[in-house]
C-alpha positions as CSV (number, residue, x, y, z in Angstrom):
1,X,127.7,143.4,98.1
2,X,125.0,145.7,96.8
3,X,124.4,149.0,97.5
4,X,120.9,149.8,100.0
5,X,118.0,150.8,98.6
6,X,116.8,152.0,101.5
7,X,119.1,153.6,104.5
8,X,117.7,154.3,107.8
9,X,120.9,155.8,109.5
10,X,124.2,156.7,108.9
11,X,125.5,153.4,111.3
12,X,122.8,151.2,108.8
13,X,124.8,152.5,105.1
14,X,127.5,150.0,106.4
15,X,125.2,147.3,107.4
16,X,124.3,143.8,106.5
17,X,122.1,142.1,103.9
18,X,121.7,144.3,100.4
19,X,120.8,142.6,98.1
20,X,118.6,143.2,94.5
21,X,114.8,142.2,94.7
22,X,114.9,138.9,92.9
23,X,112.3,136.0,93.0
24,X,111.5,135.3,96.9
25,X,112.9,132.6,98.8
26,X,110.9,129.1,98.7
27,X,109.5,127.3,101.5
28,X,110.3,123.7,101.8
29,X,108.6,121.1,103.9
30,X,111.4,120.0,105.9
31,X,111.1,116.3,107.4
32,X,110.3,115.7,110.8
33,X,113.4,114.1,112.8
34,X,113.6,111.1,112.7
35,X,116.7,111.5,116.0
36,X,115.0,113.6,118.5
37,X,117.0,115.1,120.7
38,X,117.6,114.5,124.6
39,X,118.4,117.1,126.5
40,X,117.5,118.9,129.9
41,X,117.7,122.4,130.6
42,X,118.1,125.6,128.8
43,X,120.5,125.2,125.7
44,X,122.6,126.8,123.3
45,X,122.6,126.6,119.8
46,X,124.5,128.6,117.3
47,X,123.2,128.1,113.4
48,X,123.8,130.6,110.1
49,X,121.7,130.8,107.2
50,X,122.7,133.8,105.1
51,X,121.6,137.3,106.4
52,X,121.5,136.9,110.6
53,X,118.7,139.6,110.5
54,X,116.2,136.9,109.3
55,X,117.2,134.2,110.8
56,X,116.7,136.2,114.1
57,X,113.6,137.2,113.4
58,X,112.6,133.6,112.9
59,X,114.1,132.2,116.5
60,X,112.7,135.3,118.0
61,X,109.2,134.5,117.3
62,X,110.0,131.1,118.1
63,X,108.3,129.6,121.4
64,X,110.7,128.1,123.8
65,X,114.0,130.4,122.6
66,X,114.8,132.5,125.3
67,X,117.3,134.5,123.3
68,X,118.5,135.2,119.6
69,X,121.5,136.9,119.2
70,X,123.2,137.8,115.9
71,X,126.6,137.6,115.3
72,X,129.8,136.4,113.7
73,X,131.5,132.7,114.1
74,X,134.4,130.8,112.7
75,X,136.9,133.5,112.2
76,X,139.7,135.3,114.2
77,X,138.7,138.1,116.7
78,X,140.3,140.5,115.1
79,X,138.0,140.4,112.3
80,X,134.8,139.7,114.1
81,X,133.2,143.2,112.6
82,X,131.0,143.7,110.0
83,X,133.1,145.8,107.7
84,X,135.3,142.8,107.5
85,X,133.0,140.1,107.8
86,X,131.2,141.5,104.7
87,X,134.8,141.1,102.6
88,X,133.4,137.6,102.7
89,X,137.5,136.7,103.3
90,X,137.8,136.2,107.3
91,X,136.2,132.9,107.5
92,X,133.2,133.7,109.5
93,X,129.7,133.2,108.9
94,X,127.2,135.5,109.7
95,X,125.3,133.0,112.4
96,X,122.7,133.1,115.5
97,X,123.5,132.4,119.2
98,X,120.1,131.0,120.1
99,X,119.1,129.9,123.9
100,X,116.5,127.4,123.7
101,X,114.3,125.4,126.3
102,X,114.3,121.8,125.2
103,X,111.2,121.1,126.9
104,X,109.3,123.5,124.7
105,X,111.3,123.3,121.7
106,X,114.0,120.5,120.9
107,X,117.3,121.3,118.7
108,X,116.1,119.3,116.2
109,X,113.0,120.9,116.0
110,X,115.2,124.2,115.2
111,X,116.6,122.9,112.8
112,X,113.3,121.5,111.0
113,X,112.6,125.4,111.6
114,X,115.9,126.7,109.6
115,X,115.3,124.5,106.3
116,X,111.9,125.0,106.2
117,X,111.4,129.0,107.0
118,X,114.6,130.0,107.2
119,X,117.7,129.1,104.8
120,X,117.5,126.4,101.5
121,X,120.2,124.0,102.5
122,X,121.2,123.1,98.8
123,X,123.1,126.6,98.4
124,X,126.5,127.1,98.7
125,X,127.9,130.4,99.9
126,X,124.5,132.4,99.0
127,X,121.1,132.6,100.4
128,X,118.6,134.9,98.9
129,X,120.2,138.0,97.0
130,X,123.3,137.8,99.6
131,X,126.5,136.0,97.8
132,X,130.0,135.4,100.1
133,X,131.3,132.7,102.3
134,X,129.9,134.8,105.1
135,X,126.5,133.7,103.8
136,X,126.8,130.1,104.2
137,X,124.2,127.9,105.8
138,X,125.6,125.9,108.7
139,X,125.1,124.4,111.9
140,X,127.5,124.8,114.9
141,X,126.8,122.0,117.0
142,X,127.7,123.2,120.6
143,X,127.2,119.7,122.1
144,X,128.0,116.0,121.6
145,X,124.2,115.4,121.6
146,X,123.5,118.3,119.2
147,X,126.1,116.5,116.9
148,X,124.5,113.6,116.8
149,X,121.1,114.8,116.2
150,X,122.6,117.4,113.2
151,X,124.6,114.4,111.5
152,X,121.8,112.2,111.6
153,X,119.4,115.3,110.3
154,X,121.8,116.0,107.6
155,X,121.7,113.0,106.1
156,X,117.9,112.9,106.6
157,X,117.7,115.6,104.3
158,X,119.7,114.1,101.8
159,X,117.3,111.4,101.6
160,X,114.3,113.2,101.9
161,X,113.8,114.1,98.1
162,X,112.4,117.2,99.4
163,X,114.8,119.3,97.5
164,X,116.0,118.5,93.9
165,X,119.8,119.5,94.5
166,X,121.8,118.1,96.8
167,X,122.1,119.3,100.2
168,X,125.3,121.2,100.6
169,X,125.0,122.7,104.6
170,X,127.9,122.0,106.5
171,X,128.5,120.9,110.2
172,X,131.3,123.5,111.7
173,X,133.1,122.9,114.7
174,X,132.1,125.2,117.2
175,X,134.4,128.3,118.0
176,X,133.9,131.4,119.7
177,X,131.0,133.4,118.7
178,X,131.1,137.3,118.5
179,X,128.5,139.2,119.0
180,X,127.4,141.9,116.2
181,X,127.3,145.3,116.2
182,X,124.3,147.0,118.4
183,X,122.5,148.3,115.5
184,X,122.4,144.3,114.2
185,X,120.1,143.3,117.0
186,X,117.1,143.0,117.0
187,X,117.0,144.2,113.5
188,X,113.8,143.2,112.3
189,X,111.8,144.0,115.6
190,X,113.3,147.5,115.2
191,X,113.0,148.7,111.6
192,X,109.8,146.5,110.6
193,X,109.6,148.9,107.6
194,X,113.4,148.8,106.6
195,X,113.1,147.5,102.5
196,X,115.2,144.2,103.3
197,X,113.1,143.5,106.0
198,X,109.5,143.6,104.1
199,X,111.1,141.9,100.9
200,X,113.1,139.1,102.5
201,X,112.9,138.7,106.3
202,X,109.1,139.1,106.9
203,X,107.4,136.7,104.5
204,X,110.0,134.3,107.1
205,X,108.1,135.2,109.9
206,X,105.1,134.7,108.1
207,X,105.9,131.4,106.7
208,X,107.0,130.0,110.7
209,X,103.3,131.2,111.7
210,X,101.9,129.3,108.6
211,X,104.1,126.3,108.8
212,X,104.8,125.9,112.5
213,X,101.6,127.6,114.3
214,X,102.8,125.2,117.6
215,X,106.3,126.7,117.9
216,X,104.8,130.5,116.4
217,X,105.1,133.4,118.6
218,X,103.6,136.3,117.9
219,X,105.7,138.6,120.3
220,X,109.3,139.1,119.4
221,X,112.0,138.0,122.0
222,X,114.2,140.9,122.0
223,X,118.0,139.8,122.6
């Protein structure tokens, strides 16, 4: 973990996502599901892909999510805090809680979202210029249906030949999710001029609006 370049508060010199400005993220055309997803009312998804700032900005300007919550998954309570978490050694990723209306936005059109805007699925343990398990890309299937769909879209990708290394996201069994810290929510919407946020997190945003203009809203969902 790097030091900040940029430090807002004295709670935000401990936070997440420091990394060193290197080349920016690419945007990939992620394929179009071929299995759509059938469900009926509102849903839950949970999905990580590196820094949870950015990838709740993304499903917060998402039409159809009803809530984007950043937090921690796959590791022990105990450790469920960021100054452990960021050890990279507790087994959690640093993941989204997302609520989601199927009948404006299906799962698998969320996770079209994710690989196109949001996280490169051929990276293991690192997205951007954040390095550590805790990083990982992965999808937490909270359903047998969203299984289904994620299994299928995994492979999808892999036959794509939209991305020249393999595709190395995992499919995590779902365990309790912990919230984050206060000052992790809502990150983006609240320090718009934060350095990580301009460098890594916005040109995200700007990328859903370019790439997804159906599913783009302007306003940002808070919590």
């Amino acid at each position: 973990m790097h030091w900040k370049t940029l430090l807002i508060s004295a709670a935000l010199a401990a936070s997440a996502c420091t990394g060193p400005a290197i080349a920016a993220e690419e945007v990939f055309d992620a394929p179009v599901a071929t299995r759509q997803a059938n469900e009926r009312g509102l849903q839950t998804a949970i999905l990580a892909g590196g820094c949870f700032w950015g990838i709740e900005a993304v499903f917060s300007h998402t039409r159809g999510v009803t809530s984007a919550i950043s937090g921690y998954h796959g590791g022990s309570a105990d450790d469920a805090t960021y100054s452990r978490v960021s050890s990279g050694r507790t087994d959690h990723a640093e993941a989204v809680k997302i609520t989601y209306d199927p009948t404006v936005i299906r799962y698998d059109q969320l996770l079209q979202i994710l690989f196109s805007v949001g996280a490169d699925p051929t990276l293991l343990n690192r997205q951007g210029p954040d390095h550590g398990t805790q990083y990982r890309a992965a999808i937490v299937p909270t359903t047998p249906e969203q299984r289904a769909v994620a299994t299928a879209y995994v492979r999808q990708m892999n036959q794509s030949g939209v991305w020249d290394d393999p595709i190395v996201v995992q499919i995590e069994r779902e365990q309790r999710f912990y919230p984050a810290e206060a000052y992790h929510q809502d990150f983006a919407e609240k320090n718009p001029n934060h350095a990580y946020i301009q460098r890594w997190d916005a040109p995200k945003v700007e990328a859903l609006e370019e790439n997804f203009p159906r599913f783009y809203r302007a306003s940002f969902r808070k919590g």
